[in-house]
FIROZA-576577 format. One line per field, with one value per residue (C-alpha): residue in three letters; x, y, z; residue number from 1. Coordinates in steps of 0.1 Angstrom, whole numbers. Last residue first. Layout:
# FIROZA-576577
code	c(ALA	...)
x	c(X	...)
y	c(Y	...)
z	c(Z	...)
pos	c(NUM	...)
***
This chain:
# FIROZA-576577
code	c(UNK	UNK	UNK	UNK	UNK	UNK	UNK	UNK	UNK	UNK	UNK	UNK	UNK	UNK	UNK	UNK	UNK	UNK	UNK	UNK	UNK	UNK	UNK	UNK	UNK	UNK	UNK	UNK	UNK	UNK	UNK	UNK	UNK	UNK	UNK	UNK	UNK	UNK	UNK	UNK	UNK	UNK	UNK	UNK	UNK	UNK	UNK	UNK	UNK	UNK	UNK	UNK	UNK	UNK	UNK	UNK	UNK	UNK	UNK	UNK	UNK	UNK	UNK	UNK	UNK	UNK	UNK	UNK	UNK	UNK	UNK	UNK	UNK	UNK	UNK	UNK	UNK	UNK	UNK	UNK	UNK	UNK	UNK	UNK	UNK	UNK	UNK	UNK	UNK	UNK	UNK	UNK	UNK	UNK	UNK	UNK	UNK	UNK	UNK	UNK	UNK	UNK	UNK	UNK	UNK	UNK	UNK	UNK	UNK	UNK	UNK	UNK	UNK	UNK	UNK	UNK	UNK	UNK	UNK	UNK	UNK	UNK	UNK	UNK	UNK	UNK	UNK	UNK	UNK	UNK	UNK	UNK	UNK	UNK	UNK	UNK	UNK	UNK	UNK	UNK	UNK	UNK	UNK	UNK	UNK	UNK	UNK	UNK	UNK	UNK	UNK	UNK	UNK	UNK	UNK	UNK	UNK	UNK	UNK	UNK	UNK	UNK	UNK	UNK	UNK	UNK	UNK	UNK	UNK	UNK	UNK	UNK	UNK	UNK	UNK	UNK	UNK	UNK	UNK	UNK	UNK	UNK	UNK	UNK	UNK	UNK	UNK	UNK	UNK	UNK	UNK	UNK	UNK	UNK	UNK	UNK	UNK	UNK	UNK	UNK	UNK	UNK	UNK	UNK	UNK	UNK	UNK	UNK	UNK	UNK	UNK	UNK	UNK	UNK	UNK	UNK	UNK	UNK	UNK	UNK	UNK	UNK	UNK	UNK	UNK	UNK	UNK	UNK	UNK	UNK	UNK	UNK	UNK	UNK	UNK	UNK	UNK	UNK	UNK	UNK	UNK	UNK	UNK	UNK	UNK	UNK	UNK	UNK	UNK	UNK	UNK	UNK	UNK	UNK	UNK	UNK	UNK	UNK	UNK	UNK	UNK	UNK	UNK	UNK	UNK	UNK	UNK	UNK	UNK	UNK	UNK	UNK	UNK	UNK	UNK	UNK	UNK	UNK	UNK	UNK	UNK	UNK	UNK	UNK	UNK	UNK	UNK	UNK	UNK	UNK	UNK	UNK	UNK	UNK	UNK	UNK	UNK	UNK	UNK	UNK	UNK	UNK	UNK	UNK	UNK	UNK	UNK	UNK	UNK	UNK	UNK	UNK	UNK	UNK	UNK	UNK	UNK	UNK	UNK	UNK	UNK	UNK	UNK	UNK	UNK	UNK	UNK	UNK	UNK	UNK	UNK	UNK	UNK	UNK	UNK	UNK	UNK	UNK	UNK	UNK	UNK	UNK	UNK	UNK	UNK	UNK	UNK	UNK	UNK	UNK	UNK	UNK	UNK	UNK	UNK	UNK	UNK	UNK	UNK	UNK	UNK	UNK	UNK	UNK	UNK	UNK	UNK	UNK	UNK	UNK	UNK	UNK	UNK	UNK)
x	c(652	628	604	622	637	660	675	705	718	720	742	772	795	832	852	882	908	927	955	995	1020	1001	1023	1023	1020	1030	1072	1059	1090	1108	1086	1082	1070	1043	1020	985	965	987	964	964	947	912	901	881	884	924	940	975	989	1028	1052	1084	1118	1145	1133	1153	1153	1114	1123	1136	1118	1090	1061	1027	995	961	925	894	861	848	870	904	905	949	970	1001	1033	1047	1085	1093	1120	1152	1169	1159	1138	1108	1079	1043	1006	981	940	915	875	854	829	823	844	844	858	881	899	938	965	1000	1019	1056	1072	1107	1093	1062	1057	1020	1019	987	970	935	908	907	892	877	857	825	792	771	737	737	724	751	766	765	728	702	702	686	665	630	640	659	677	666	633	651	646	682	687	712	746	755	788	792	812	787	769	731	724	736	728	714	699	659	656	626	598	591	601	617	599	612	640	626	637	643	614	607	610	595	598	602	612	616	597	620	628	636	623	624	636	645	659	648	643	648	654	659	646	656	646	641	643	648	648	656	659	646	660	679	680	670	671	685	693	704	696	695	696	703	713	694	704	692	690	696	699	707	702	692	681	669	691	712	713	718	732	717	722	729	742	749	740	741	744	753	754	741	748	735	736	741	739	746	753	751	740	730	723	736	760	766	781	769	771	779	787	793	790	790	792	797	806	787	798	778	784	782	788	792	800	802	785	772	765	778	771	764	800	813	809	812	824	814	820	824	835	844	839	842	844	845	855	830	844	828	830	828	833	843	848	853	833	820	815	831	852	855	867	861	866	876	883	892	881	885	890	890	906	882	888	869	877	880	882	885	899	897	880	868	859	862	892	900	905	915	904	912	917	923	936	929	937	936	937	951	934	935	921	931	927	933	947	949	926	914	906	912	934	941	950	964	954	954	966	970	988	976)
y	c(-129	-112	-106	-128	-157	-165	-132	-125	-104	-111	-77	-74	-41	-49	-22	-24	-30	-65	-67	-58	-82	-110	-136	-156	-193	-218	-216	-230	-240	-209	-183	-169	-134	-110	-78	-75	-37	-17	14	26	59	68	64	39	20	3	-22	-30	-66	-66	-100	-95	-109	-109	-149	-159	-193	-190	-165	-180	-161	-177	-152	-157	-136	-148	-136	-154	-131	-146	-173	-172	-135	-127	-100	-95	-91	-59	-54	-32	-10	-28	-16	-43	-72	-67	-83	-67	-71	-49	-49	-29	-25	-7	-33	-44	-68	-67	-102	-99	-133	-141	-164	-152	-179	-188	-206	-219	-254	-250	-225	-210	-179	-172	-138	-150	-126	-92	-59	-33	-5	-11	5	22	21	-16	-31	-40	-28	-45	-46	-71	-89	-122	-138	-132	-100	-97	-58	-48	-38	-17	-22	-25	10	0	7	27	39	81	87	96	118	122	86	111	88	54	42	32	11	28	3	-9	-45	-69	-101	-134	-152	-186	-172	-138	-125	-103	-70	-47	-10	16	7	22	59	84	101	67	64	26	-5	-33	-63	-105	-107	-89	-104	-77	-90	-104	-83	-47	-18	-15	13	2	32	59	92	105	79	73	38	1	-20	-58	-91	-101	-80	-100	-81	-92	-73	-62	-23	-17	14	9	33	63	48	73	109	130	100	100	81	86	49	9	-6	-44	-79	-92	-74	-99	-82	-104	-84	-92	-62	-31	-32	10	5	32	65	43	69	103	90	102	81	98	59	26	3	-34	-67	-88	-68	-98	-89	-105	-91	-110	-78	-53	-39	-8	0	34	61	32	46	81	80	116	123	126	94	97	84	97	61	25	11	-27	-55	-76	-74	-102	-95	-114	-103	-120	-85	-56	-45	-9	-1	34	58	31	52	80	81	99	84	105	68	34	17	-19	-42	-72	-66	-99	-106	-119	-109	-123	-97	-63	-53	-16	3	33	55	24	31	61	92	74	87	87	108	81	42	27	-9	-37	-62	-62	-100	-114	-120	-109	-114	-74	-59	-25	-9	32	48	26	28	52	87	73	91	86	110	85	44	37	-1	-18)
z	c(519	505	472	455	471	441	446	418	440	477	480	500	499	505	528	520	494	495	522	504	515	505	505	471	470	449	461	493	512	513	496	463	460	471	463	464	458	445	428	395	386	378	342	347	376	381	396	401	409	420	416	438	426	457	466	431	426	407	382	354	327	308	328	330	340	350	354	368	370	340	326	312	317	305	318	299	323	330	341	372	370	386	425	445	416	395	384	374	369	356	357	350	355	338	333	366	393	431	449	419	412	410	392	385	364	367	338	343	356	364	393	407	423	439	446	464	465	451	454	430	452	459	432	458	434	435	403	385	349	313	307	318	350	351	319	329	348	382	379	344	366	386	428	430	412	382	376	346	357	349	321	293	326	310	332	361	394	396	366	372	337	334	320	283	282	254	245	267	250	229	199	195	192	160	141	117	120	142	176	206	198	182	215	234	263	270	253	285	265	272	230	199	170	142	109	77	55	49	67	105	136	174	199	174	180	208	228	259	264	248	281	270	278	244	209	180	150	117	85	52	68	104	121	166	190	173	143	114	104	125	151	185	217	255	264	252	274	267	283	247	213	184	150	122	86	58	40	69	104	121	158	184	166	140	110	104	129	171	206	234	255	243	275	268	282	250	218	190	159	128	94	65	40	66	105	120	154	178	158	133	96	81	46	42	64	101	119	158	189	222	242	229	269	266	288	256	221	196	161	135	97	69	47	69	105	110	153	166	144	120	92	74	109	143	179	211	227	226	264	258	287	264	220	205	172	141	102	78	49	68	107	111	143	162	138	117	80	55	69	95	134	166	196	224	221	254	261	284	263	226	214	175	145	109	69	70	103	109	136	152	126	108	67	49	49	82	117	151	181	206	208	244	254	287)
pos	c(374	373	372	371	370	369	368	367	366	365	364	363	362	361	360	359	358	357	356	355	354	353	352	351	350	349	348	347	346	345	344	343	342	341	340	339	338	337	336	335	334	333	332	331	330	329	328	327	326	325	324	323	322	321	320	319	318	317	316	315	314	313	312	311	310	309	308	307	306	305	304	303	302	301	300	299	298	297	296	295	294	293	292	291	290	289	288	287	286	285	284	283	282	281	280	279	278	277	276	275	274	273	272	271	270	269	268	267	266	265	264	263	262	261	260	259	258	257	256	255	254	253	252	251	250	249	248	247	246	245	244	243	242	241	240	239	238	237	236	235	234	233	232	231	230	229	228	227	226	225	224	223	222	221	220	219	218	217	216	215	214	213	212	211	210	209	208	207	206	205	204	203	202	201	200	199	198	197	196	195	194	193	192	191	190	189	188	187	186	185	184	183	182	181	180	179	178	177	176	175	174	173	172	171	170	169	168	167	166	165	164	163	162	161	160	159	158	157	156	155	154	153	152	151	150	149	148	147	146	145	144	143	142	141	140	139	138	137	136	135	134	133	132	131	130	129	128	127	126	125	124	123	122	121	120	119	118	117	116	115	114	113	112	111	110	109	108	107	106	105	104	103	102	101	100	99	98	97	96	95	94	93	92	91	90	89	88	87	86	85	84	83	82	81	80	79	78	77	76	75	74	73	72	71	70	69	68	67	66	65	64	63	62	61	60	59	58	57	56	55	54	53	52	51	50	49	48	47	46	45	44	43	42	41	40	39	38	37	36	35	34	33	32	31	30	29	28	27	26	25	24	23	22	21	20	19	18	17	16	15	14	13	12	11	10	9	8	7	6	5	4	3	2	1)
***
C-alpha cells in the first residue's frame, strides 16, 4: 500500500531498482515515473527476482522498458497487476510496458497491459535470449511506432498461454530470429498489423491460439475500463478455461468477503480472510487500533489465490479495546470498511463481524461443465 509517483533516474529505474535483489511489492501504485535508459517504474538487473502482486504501474516513461526493465538472468514475478499507458521515449525504445534480455524470464501471470506505447513492443519488447512468461493475461489496444504492437521479439521465446492478445495497433505477435514464440490456448484477434508476423510455434501440448472477438463488455477503447468478458465470449470456456486476466460477467459485483478470523499464537495475531468477489484490480488493507489511537496498518499477504492474511508480533490478544479493520478497494475508487472485529471473551480465534460483507452478490455457474446449459 506504498505510491511511488513523479520520481526520476538519469539511468536506470525510476522509483526501484534491483541490483542482484529480491523482496515483495504489495499492492502498490507506481504513477508517472521515470528513467532516463531502463525501467520507468522499476528495473531488475543481474538475476534479480522480487514479486510485484496487485501493483498498479502507470503513465511510466523510459529508454526502454516503460514500467518494468528486466535484463541479465533476472525472472521477477508479477501478479494481479495493471501495466497501464506506459511508454519508451528514444530510437531504441523496446517494451512500452516490459522489456526483457540477456536470459531474462519474468513471469506476467494475471495481468492487464493496456495503451501502453515503444518504437517496438508496445506491450512487451523480448530481446537475446530472453523467455518471457505471459499467462492468463490482457493484452489490449497497445502500439508500436515501429514492428510488434503487442509483443516484439528478437532471439527470444516468450510463452504466451491462456491469454487475450487484441486490437493492437500494429502487429499483435511479431518475431525475428530463433528460438521461437510458443504460443498456445490464446485468443489473437484484430490486430492492425495482422496477429502474427513471423515464425512461431505451439506451445506444447496447449491448444493453438484462436482468431474470434473476445466480446469485451463495455469500452475496450477505455485504458481503465475492467476487461471483463461477455459470457457468451469465446475466451469465456475455451480448451484451457477462461483466458485473460478478467471474468466473464459483464456486471462485474462489488468486492465482498467471507469469513474475517482472528487467529492468536502466542503474541502473534494473524488476520485471515477470503473474497467471495475477487478480480484483478482488487485491493486490500488491514488495520489495528485502540479508543482514541490512529490506526496502524498491517502488511497484507495472498498465500494462495483468493486467501489473504495479515499478522501482527505486538501483544494484542489481552486487550478486548484493540479492533482489527479490513478495507477494500477497486481500482482507483476509494477504501471502503467492509469487516471489522476484535477478540472476544471466550473465543479469542474469532473476530465478530461488526461490519456485514457488501451486498448484493451476483452468481454465475462459471466454469460450466454442462455446457450448453445447466
Amino acid at each position: 500500500n506504498c505510491r511511488f509517483e513523479n520520481n526520476r533516474a538519469s539511468s536506470h529505474g525510476g522509483a526501484l531498482r534491483f541490483v542482484h535483489g529480491g523482496g515483495n511489492i504489495s499492492q502498490s501504485d507506481f504513477v508517472a515515473n521515470e528513467a532516463a535508459l531502463g525501467g520507468g517504474a522499476v528495473d531488475c538487473s543481474y538475476a534479480s527476482a522480487p514479486t510485484l502482486d496487485r501493483c498498479d504501474l502507470r503513465q511510466n516513461r523510459a529508454g526502454w522498458g516503460g514500467a518494468l526493465s528486466c535484463r541479465v538472468d533476472s525472472s521477477p514475478t508479477v501478479i494481479r497487476t495493471g501495466l497501464r499507458n506506459n511508454r519508451t521515449g528514444n530510437v531504441y525504445g523496446f517494451g512500452g510496458a516490459v522489456f526483457a534480455d540477456r536470459g531474462s524470464g519474468p513471469r506476467l501471470l494475471v495481468c492487464t497491459l493496456v495503451g501502453n506505447q515503444a518504437a517496438f513492443g508496445g506491450a512487451v519488447g523480448c530481446f537475446q535470449g530472453s523467455f518471457v512468461d505471459i499467462d492468463r493475461c490482457t493484452i489490449v489496444r497497445n502500439s508500436s511506432l515501429g514492428l510488434g504492437g503487442g509483443l516484439y521479439c528478437v532471439d527470444s521465446s516468450p510463452w504466451v498461454t491462456r491469454s487475450i492478445i487484441a486490437f493492437q495497433s500494429g502487429t499483435g505477435v511479431e518475431s525475428v530470429g530463433y528460438p521461437l514464440p510458443q504460443l498456445g490456448c490464446s485468443n489473437l484477434y484484430g490486430n492492425s498489423g495482422g496477429n502474427t508476423r513471423g515464425p512461431s510455434m505451439g506451445a506444447g501440448a496447449a491448444a493453438p491460439p484462436i482468431a474470434s472477438d473476445p466480446l469485451f463488455c463495455g469500452a475496450a477503447a477505455d485504458s481503465d475500463h475492467p476487461l471483463v468478458l461477455a459470457p457468451e465470449s469465446p475466451s469465456a470456456d475455451g480448451p484451457c478455461g477462461l483466458m485473460g486476466a478478467w471474468p466473464a460477467v459483464c456486471m462485474l459485483p462489488p468486492i465482498a468477503t467471507s469469513a474475517f478470523v482472528l487467529e492468536v499464537q502466542g503474541e502473534r495475531t494473524t488476520v485471515r480472510w477470503s473474497p467471495v468477489v475477487d478480480h484483478p484490480d482488487a485491493r486490500y488493507r488491514v488495520t489495528w487500533t485502540r479508543p482514541g489511537e490512529p490506526e496502524r496498518g498491517l502488511l497484507v499477504e495472498e498465500t494462495s489465490d483468493n486467501t489473504f492474511l495479515a499478522r501482527t508480533r505486538e501483544p494484542l490478544a489481552a486487550d478486548p479495546s484493540v479492533r482489527f479493520r479490513l478495507y477494500v478497494r477497486d481500482g482507483q475508487e476509494p477504501w471502503v470498511l467492509v469487516r471489522e472485529g476484535g477478540y472476544q471473551t471466550g473465543a479469542a480465534n474469532k473476530a465478530s463481524d461488526g461490519v456485514p460483507a457488501v451486498a448484493p452478490l451476483a452468481v454465475r455457474n462459471w466454469p460450466n461443465p454442462f455446457n450448453p446449459a445447466t
